[in-house]
PyMOL commands that place a pseudoatom at each C-alpha (Angstrom):
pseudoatom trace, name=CA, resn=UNK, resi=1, chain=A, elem=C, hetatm=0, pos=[-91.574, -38.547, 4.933]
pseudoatom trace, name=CA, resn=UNK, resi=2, chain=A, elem=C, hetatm=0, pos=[-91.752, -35.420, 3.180]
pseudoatom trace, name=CA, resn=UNK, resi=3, chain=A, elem=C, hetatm=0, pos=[-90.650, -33.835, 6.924]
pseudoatom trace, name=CA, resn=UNK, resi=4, chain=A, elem=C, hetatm=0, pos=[-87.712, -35.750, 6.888]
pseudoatom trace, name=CA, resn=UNK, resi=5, chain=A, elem=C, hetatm=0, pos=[-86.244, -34.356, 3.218]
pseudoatom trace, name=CA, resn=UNK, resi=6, chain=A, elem=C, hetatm=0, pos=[-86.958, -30.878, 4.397]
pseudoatom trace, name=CA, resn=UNK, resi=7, chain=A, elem=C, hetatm=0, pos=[-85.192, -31.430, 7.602]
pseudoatom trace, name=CA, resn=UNK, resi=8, chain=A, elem=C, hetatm=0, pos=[-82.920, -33.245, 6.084]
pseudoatom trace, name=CA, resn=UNK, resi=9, chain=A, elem=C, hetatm=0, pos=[-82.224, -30.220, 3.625]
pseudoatom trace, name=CA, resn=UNK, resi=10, chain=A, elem=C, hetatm=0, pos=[-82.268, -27.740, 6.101]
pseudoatom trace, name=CA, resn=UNK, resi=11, chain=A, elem=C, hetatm=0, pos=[-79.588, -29.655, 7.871]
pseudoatom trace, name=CA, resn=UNK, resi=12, chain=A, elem=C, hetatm=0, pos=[-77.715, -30.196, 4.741]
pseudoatom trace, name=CA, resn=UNK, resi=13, chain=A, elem=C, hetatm=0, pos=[-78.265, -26.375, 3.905]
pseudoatom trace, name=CA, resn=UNK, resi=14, chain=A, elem=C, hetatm=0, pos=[-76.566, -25.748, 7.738]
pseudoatom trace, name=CA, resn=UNK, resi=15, chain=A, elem=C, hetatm=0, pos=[-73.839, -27.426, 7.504]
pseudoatom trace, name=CA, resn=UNK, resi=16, chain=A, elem=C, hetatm=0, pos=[-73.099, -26.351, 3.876]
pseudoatom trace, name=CA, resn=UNK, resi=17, chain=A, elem=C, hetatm=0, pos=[-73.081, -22.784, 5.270]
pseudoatom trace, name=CA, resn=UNK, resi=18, chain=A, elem=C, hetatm=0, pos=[-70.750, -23.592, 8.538]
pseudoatom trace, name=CA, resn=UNK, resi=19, chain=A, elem=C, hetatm=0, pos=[-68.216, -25.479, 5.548]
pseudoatom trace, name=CA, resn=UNK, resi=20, chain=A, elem=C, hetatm=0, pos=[-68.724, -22.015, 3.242]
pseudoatom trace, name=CA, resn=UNK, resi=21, chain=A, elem=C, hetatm=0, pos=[-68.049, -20.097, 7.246]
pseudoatom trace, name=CA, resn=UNK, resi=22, chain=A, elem=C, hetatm=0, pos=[-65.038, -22.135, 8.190]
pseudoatom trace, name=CA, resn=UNK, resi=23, chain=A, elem=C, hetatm=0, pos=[-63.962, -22.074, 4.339]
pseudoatom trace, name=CA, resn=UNK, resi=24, chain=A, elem=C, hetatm=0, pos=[-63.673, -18.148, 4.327]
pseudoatom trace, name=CA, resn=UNK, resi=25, chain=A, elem=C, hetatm=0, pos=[-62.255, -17.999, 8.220]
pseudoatom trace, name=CA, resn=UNK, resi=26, chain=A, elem=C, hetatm=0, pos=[-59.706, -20.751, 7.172]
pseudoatom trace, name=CA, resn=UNK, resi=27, chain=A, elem=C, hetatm=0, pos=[-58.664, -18.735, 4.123]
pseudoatom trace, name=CA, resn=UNK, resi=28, chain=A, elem=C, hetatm=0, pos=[-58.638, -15.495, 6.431]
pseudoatom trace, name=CA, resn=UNK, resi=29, chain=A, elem=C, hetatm=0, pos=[-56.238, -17.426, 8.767]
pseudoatom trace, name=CA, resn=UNK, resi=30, chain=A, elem=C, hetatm=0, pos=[-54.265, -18.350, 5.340]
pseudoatom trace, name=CA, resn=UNK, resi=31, chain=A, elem=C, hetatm=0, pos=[-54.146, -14.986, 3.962]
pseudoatom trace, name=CA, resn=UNK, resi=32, chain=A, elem=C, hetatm=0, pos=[-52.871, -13.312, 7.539]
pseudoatom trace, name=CA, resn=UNK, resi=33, chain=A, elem=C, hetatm=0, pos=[-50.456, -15.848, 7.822]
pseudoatom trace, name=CA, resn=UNK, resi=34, chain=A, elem=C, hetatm=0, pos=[-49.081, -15.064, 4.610]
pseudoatom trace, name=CA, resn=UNK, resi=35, chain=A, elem=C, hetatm=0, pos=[-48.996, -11.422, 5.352]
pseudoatom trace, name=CA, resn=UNK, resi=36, chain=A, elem=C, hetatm=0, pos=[-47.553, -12.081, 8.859]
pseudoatom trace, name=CA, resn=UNK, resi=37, chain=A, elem=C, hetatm=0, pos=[-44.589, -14.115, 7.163]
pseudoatom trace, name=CA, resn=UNK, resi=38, chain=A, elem=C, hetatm=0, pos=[-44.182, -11.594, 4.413]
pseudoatom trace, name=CA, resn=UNK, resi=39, chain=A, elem=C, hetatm=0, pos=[-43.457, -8.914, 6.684]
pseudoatom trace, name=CA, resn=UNK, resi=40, chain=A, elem=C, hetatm=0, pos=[-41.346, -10.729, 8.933]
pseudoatom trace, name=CA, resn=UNK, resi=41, chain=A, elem=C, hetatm=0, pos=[-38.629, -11.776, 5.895]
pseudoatom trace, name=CA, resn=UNK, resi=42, chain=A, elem=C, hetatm=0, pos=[-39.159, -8.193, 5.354]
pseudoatom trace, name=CA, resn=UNK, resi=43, chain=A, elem=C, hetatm=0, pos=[-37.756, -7.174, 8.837]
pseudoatom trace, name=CA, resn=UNK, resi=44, chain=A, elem=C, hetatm=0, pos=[-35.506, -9.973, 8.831]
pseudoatom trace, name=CA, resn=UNK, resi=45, chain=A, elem=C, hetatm=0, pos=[-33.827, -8.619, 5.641]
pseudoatom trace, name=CA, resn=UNK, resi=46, chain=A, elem=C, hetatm=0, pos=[-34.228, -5.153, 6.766]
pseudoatom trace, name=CA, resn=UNK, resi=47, chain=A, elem=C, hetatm=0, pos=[-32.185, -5.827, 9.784]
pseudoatom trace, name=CA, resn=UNK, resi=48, chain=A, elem=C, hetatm=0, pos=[-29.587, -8.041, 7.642]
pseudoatom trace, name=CA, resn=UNK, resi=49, chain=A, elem=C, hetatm=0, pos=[-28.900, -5.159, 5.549]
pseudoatom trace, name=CA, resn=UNK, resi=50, chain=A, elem=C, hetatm=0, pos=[-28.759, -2.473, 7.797]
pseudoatom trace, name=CA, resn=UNK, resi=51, chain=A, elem=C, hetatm=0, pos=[-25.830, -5.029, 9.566]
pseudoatom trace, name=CA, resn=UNK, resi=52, chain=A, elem=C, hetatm=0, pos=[-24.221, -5.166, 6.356]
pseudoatom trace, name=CA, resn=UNK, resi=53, chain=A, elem=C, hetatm=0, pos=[-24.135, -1.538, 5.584]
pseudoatom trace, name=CA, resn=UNK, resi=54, chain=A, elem=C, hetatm=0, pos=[-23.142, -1.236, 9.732]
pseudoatom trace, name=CA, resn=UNK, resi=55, chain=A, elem=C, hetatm=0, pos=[-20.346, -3.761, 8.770]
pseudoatom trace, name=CA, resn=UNK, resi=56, chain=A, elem=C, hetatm=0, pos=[-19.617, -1.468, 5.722]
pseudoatom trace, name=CA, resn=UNK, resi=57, chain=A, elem=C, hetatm=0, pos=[-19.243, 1.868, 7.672]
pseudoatom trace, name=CA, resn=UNK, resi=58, chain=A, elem=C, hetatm=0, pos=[-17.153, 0.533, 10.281]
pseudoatom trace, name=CA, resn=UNK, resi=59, chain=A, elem=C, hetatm=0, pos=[-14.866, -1.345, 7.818]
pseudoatom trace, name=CA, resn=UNK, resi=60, chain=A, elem=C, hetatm=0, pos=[-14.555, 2.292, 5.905]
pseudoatom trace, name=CA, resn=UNK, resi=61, chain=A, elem=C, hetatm=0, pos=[-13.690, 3.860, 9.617]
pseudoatom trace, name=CA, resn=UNK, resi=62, chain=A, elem=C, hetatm=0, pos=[-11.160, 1.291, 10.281]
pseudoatom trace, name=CA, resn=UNK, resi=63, chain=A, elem=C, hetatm=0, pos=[-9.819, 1.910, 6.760]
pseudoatom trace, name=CA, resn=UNK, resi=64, chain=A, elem=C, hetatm=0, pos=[-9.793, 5.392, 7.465]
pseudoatom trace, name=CA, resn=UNK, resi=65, chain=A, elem=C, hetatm=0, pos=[-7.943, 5.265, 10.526]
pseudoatom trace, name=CA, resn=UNK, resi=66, chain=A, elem=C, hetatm=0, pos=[-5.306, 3.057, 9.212]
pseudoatom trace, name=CA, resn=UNK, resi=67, chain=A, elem=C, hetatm=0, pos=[-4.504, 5.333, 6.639]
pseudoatom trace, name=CA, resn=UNK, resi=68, chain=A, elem=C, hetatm=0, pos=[-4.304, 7.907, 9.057]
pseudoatom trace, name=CA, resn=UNK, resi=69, chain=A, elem=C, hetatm=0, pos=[-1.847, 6.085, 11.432]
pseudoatom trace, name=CA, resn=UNK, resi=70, chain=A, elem=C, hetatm=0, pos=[0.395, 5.227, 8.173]
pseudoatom trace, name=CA, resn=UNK, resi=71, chain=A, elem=C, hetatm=0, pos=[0.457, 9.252, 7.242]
pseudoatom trace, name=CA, resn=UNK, resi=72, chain=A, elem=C, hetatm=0, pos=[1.225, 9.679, 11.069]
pseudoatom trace, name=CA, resn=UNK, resi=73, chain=A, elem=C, hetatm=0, pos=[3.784, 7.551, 10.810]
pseudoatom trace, name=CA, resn=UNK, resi=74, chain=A, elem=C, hetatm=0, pos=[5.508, 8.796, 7.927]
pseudoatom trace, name=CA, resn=UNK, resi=75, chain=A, elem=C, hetatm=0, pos=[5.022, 12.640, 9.043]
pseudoatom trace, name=CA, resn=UNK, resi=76, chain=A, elem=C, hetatm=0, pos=[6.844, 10.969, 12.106]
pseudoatom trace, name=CA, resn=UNK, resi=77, chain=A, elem=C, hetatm=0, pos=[9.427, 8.961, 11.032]
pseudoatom trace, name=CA, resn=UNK, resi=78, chain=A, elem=C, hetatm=0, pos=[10.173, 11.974, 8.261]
pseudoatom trace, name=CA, resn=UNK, resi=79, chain=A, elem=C, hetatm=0, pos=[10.960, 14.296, 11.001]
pseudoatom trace, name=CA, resn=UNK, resi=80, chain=A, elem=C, hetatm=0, pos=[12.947, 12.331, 13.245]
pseudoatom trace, name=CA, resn=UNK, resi=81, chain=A, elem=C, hetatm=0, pos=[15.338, 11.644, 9.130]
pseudoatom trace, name=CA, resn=UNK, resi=82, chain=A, elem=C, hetatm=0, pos=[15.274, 15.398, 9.238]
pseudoatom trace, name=CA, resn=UNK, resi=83, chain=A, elem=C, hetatm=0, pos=[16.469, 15.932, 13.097]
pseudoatom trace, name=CA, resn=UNK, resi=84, chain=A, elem=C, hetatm=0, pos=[19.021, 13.061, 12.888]
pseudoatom trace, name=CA, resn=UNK, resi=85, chain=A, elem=C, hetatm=0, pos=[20.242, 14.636, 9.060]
pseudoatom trace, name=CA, resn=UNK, resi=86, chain=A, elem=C, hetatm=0, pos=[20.612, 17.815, 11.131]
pseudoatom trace, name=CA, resn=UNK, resi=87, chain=A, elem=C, hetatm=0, pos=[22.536, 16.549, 14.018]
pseudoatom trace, name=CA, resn=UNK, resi=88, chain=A, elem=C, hetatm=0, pos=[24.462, 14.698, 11.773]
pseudoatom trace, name=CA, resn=UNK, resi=89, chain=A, elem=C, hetatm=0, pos=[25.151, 17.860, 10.026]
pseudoatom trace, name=CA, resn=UNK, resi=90, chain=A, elem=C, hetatm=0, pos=[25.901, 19.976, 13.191]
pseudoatom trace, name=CA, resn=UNK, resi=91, chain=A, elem=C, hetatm=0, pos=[28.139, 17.175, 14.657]
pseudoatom trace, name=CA, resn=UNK, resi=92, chain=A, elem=C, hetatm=0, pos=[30.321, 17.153, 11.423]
pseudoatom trace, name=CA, resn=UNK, resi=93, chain=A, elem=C, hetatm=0, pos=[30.606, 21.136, 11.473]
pseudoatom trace, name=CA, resn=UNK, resi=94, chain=A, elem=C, hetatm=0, pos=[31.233, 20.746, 15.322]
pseudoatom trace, name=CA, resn=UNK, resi=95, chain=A, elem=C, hetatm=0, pos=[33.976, 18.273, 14.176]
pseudoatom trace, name=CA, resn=UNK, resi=96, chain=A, elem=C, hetatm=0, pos=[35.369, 20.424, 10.966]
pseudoatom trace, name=CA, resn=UNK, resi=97, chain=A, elem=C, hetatm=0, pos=[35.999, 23.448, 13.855]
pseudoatom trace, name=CA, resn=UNK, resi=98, chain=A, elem=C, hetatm=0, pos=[37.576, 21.124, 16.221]
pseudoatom trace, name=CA, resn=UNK, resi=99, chain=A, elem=C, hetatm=0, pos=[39.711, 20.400, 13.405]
pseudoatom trace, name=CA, resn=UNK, resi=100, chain=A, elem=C, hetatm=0, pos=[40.306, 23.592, 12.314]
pseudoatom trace, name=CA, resn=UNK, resi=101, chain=A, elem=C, hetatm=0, pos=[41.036, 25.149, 15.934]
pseudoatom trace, name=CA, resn=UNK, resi=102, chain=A, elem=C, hetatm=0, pos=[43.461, 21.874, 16.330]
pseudoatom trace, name=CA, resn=UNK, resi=103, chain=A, elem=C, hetatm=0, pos=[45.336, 22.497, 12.984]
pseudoatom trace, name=CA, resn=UNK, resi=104, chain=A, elem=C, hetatm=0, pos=[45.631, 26.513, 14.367]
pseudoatom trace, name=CA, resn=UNK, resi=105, chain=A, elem=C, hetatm=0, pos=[47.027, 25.607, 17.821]
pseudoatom trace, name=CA, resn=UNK, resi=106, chain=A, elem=C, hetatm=0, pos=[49.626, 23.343, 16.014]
pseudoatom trace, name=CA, resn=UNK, resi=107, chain=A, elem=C, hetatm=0, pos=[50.422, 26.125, 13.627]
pseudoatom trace, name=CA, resn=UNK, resi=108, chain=A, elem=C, hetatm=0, pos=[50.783, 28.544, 17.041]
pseudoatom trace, name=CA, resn=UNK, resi=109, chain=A, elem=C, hetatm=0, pos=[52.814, 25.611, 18.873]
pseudoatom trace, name=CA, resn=UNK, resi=110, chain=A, elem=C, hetatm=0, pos=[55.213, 24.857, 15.856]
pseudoatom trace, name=CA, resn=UNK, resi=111, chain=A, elem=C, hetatm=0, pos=[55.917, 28.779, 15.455]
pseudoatom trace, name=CA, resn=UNK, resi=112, chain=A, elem=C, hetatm=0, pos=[56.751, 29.151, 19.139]
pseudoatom trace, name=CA, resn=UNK, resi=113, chain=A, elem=C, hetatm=0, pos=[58.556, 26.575, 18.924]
pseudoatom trace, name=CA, resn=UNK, resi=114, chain=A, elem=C, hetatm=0, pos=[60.479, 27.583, 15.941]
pseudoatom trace, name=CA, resn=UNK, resi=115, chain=A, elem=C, hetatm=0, pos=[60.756, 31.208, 17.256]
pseudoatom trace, name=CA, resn=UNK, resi=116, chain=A, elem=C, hetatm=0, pos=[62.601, 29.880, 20.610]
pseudoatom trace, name=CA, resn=UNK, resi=117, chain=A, elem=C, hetatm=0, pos=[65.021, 27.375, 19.002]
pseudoatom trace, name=CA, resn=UNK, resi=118, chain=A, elem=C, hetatm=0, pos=[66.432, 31.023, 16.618]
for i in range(1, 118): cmd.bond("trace and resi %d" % i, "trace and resi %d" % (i + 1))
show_as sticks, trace
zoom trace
């Protein structure tokens, strides 16, 4: 009978250590798995910021380029005031010696006229 306790112990004292074995494997398993889900939020919000700051640059290039086409546009649409201001002001000088030259070809045409009714 006495063989039976001390079986019965050793087999008691076996399974006890697989338990303690599969106890400190299971918590291995736990601890890695934590780990392995640590560093994935990690890379997950790794990769959601660098699309954020992505989304950031572009939205200061876009900005960037806008402003530029508005200054374009103004340069632009200052020069072509300018060129139409000058036209306008060559077309009225152009006008003003038309004028002139008209008013001096009357003058000439009344005088002859004038001189040949005397």
């Amino acid at each position: 009978m006495k063989a039976k306790y001390i079986i019965a112990s050793i087999l008691a004292a076996a399974i006890l250590s697989g338990c303690e074995k599969t106890k400190e494997v299971s918590s291995s398993a736990v601890d890695a798995t934590k780990e392995a889900a640590s560093n994935a939020a990690d890379a997950t919000k790794d990769a959601a910021d660098a699309v954020v700051e992505g989304t950031k640059d572009a939205a200061a290039g876009a900005a960037d380029m806008a402003g530029d086409a508005v200054d374009a546009t103004k340069e632009a649409a200052g020069d072509a005031a300018d060129a139409t201001r000058e036209a306008g002001h060559d077309v009225a000088e152009g006008a003003r010696d038309a004028v002139d030259a008209t008013k001096d070809a009357i003058g000439d045409a009344a005088g002859a006229v004038k001189d040949a009714t005397q």
